[in-house]
N, C-alpha and C positions, 0 to 999 in steps of 0.2 A: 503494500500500500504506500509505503513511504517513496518508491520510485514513481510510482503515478504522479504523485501529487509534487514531487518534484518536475519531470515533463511538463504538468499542464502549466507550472507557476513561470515559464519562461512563454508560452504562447499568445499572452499577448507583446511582449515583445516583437516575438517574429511576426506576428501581424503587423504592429507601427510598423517594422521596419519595411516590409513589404512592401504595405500601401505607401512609406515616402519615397521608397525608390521607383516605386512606380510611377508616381505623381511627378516627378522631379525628373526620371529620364524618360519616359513614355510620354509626353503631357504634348499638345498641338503647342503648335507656333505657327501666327502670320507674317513672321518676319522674313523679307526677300530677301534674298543674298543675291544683288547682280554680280555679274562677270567682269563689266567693263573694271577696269584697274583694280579689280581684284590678283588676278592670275592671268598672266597675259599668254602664256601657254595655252590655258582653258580657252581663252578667249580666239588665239587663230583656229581652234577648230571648228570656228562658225566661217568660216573661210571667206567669201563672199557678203553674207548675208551678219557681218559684225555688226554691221550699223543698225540692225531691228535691237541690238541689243539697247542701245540709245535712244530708242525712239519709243512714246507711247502713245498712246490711241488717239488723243489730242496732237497732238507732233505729226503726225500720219496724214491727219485732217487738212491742219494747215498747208501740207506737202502736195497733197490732191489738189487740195484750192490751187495752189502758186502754177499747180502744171493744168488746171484746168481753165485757169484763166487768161496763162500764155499761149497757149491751144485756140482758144476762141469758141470753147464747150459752156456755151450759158446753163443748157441745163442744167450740168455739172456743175458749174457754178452757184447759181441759186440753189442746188440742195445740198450745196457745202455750208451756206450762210444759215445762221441761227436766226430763230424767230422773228428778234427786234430787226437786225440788218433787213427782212424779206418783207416786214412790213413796210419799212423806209423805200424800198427798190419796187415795192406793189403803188403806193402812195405816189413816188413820182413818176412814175411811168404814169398813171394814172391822169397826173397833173400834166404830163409834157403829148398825152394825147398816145402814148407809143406804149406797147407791150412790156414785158417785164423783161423779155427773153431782148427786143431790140435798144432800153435802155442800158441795158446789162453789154448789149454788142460792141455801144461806144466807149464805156469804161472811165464813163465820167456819168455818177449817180450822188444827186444834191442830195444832202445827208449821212452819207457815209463816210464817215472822218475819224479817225486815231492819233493820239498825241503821238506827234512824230511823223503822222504820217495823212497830209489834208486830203488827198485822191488817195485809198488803199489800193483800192484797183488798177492806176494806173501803176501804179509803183510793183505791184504784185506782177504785172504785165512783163516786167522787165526778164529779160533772157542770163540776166547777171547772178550769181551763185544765189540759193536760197537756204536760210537757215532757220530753224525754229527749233525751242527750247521752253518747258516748262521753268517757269520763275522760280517755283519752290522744289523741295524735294517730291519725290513721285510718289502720291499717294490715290493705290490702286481703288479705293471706297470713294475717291471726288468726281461728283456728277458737273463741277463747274474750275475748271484752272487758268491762271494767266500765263500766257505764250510771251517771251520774247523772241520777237520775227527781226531777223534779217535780211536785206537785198542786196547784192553787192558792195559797195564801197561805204550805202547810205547808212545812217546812225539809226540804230536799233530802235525798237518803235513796240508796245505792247498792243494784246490780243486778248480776249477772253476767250475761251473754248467753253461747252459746254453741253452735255451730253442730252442730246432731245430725241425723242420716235427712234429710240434705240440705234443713233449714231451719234459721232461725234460733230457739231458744227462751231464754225466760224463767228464771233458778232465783230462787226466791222465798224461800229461803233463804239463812242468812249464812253458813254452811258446808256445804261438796258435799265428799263424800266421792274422795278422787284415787283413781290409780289402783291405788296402793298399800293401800287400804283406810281410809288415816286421814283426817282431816278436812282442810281447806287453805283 
């Protein structure tokens, strides 16, 4: 009897210890660990395709815009633009008497303007390198992030991005209306 009661008096022991080893190395984590200037071994075996490692869904967006506006793809264009930018390009076309798809053609639409940047589109037009970069760190749960965009030579200029009808789009504007009604 006296071994019995010896065994059970260490059992919960081995249980705590169980459950914190478990808890402590089994346990989820959402933390990413990218590549980029991590391990750059790891990194050339993306061979080609390194730069998706840099890029996210917002960054991609912008990417499509700049090549679908250099192209002369309105449609592509208007479904890259977020909400507020399509009303502004609905409205003036509206006022200028011409469609959305042939104010969009010319690349000069009144209202669309970015600190930095007074014509987006025509600036976006340009055939000179394109770069875009989220502002902050890359946080996979934001359905809204600020882009800084570049075009060649000119002085960087910000973007909002913001995730609508299950894609990423553009506002080509420096202020979007919240949800409140006022500017932000």
């Amino acid at each position: 009897m006296g071994f019995v009661r010896f065994r059970w008096s260490f059992f919960p022991v081995v249980v705590s210890l169980v459950v914190a080893i478990t808890f402590t190395a089994c346990s989820f984590s959402t933390q990413l660990m990218p590549l980029t200037g991590e391990d750059d071994a790891s990194a050339q075996l993306s061979g080609p395709r390194i730069e998706w490692l840099e890029k996210t869904g917002a960054t991609m967006a912008a990417h499509r815009l700049h090549a679908a506006v250099r192209s002369g793809e309105v449609g592509a264009v208007f479904d890259l633009l977020g909400p507020s930018s399509r009303a502004i390009v609905n409205a003036a076309a509206g006022k200028a008497g011409k469609t959305a798809a042939e104010l969009l053609k010319t690349g000069e639409v009144q209202g669309l303007s970015l600190r930095g940047a007074s014509n987006p589109l025509q600036l976006l037009a340009s055939d000179a390198l394109f770069s875009a970069r989220e502002a902050s760190d890359f946080n996979p749960s934001a359905r809204k992030v600020k882009l800084i965009l570049r075009v060649g030579e000119q002085p960087e200029f910000e973007a909002m991005a913001l995730f609508a009808d299950d894609s990423w789009r553009i506002e080509l504007v420096e202020q979007m209306p919240t949800e409140s009604g006022t500017g932000g």
